[in-house]
SEBA-545480 format. One record per residue (C-alpha): z, x, y. Coordinates in steps of 0.02 Angstrom, whole numbers, plus 50000, padded with zeros to 5 digits. Example, Ala and Ser with C-alpha at 12.3 -4.5 7.8 and 13.67 -1.06 7.14 Angstrom:
<pts>
503905061549775503575068449947
</pts>
This chain:
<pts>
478334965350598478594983850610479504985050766480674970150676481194981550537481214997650638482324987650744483354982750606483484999350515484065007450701485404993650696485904996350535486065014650554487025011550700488285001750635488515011350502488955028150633490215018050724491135012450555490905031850491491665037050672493065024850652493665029850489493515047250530494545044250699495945037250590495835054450451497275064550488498415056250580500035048750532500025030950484501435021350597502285005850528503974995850508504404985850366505794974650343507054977850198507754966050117509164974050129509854986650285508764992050391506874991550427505895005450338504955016050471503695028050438504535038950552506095035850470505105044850300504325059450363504685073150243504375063350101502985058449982503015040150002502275026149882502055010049957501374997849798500734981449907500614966049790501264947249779502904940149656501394927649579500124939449529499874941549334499784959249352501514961649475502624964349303501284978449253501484985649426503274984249433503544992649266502305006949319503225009749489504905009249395504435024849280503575033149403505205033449507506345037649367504915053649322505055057149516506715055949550507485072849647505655079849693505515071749873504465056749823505105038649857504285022949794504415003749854503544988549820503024979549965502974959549958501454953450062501974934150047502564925950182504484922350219504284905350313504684889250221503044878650283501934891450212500954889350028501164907249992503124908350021504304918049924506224918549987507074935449993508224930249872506794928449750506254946949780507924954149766507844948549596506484955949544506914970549630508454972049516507764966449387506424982849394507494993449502506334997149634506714994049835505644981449911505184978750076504204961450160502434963950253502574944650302501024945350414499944957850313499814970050461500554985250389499224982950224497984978650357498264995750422498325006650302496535001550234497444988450099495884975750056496624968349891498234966649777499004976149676498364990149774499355006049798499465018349975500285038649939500765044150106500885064650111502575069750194501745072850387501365054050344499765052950315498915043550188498435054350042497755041949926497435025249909497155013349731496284998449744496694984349610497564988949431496814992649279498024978749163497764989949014497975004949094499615016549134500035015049319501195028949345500205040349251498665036149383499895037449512500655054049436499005061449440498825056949616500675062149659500375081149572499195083649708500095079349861501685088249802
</pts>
C-alpha cells in the first residue's frame, strides 16, 4: 500500500516538473501566429513587432461579446497614438456545415458597429497557443512579442478597459 502511494506521489511530482518545464520553455519567447483579416491581409505577429498588441478572443453569440466589445472600443480610443493596437479575434468557424458558424459578413458588422478590427481563428490554434482555455479571454503581447498578460473570462459587471488599462500601464 505504501509503495502504491509513494509510487503515485513520484508520478505526480513528475508530471507536474514536465508541465512546470514546459511552460517555462515557452516564457520569453515570441509568440508566432497568422490570423486572417477580414479584410486585407493576414495579421502576423511578425508583422506587429514594435507594438503592444491586444488580441480579445471571444465568439459573436456570447452574452458577454457586447461587454467586451464596448471595453475594447474605449480602450482603443484611450490608447490611440501610444503604440498599442487592439483586435477582437472571432474563434467561430467560417464553414457553412458547421453548428458554430458565423459568416464574415456577420463580423464586419459588428466590427463597425464597435469600431474595432477583427480577425478569424477558424480552427482555434492561434488561442490554443497562446495559453487561451476559455472565452472572452484576453492575450497583451509586449512589443518583442511576447505575451505579457493574459485575462481569463470577464467580469460582466466589471470595466474591461480599465482591467486591461491597468495591465497595458505596465507593459508600456
Amino acid at each position: 500500500m505504501r509503495t502504491r502511494i509513494h509510487k503515485t506521489l513520484f508520478l505526480t511530482a513528475a508530471m507536474t516538473v514536465v508541465l512546470l518545464a514546459t511552460a517555462a520553455s515557452s516564457f520569453g519567447q515570441a509568440a508566432e501566429f497568422s490570423l486572417r483579416a477580414l479584410d486585407g491581409p493576414a495579421v502576423t505577429s511578425e508583422s506587429l513587432r514594435g507594438e503592444v498588441v491586444v488580441l480579445a478572443f471571444g465568439a459573436s453569440w456570447l452574452p458577454l461579446t457586447r461587454n467586451q466589445m464596448e471595453g475594447l472600443k474605449k480602450l482603443a480610443d484611450q490608447y490611440a497614438g501610444r503604440g498599442v493596437t487592439v483586435y477582437w479575434v472571432s474563434t467561430e468557424s467560417d464553414s457553412a456545415k458547421s453548428k458554430n458558424f458565423v459568416g464574415d459578413e456577420e463580423l464586419r458588422a459588428l466590427g463597425r458597429k464597435y469600431k474595432i478590427s477583427v480577425l478569424r481563428d477558424t480552427d482555434g490554434s492561434v488561442s490554443h497557443r497562446l495559453g487561451v482555455d476559455q472565452l472572452p479571454s484576453t492575450v497583451i503581447l509586449n512589443k518583442q512579442g511576447q505575451v505579457a498578460a493574459t485575462v481569463g473570462g470577464l467580469d460582466p459587471n466589471a470595466d474591461v478597459a480599465r482591467q486591461l488599462a491597468e495591465r497595458l500601464d505596465k507593459i508600456l
